[in-house]
C-alpha positions in Angstrom: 0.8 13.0 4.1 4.1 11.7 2.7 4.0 8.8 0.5 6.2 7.0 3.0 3.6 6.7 5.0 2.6 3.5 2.7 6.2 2.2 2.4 8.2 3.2 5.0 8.3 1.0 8.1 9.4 3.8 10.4 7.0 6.4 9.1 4.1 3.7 9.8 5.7 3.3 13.8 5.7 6.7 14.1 2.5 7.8 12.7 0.9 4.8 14.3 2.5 5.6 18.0 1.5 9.4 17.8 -2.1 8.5 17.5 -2.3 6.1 20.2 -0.7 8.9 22.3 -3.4 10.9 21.5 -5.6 8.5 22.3 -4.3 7.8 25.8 -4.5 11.4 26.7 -8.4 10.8 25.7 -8.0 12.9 22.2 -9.9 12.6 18.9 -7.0 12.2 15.9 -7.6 14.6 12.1 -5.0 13.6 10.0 -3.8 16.7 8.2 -2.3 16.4 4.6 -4.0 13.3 3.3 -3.2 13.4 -0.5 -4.5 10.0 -1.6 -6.7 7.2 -0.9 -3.6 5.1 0.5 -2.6 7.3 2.8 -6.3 7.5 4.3 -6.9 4.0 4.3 -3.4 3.4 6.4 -4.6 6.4 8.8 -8.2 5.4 9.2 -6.8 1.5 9.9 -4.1 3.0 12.3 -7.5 4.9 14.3 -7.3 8.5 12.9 -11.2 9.6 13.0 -11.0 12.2 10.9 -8.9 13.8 7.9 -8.3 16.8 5.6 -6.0 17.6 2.5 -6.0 17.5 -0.8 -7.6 14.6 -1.4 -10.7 16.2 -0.5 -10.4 19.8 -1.5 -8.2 22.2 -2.2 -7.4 25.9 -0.5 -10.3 27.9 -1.7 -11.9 30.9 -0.9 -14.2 31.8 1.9 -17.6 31.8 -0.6 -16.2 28.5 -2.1 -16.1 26.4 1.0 -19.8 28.0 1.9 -21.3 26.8 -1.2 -19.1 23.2 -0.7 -20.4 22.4 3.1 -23.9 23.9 1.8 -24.2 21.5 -0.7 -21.5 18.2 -0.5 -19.5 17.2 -3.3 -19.7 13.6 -4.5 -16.4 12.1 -2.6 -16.7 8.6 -4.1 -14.3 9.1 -7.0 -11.8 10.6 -4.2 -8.5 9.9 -6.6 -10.2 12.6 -9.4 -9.4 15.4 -7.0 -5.7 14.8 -6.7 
């Protein structure tokens, strides 16, 4: 997620209009590319219910993610994985 998406004005209408659409037409929102605990906060506020990127992990192999979703990591020092 671009870092506008906390500062710019236009980013936030856009961002903000595309998941009400999706909610009108009765769809669930991921936001993809969430690099920082900013970013989610603004996308979780807008109504995005879910959301991936780096903030939570990065590309990895096949084994890796196993062992991950087998076994949680600790995701309350989120900013430590940036």
């Amino acid at each position: 997620m671009p870092k506008c998406l906390t500062t710019s004005t236009e980013a936030n209408i856009i961002v903000r209009s595309t998941i009400d659409l999706a909610h009108n037409l009765g769809l669930s929102v991921c936001a993809e590319g969430v690099e920082d605990t900013e970013a989610l906060a603004q996308l979780m506020a807008f109504g995005a219910e879910t959301a991936q990127g780096y903030l939570f992990a990065r590309p990895m192999p096949a084994d890796d993610f196993i062992r991950m979703v087998q076994q949680p990591p600790d995701f309350t020092n989120l900013e430590g994985n940036t």
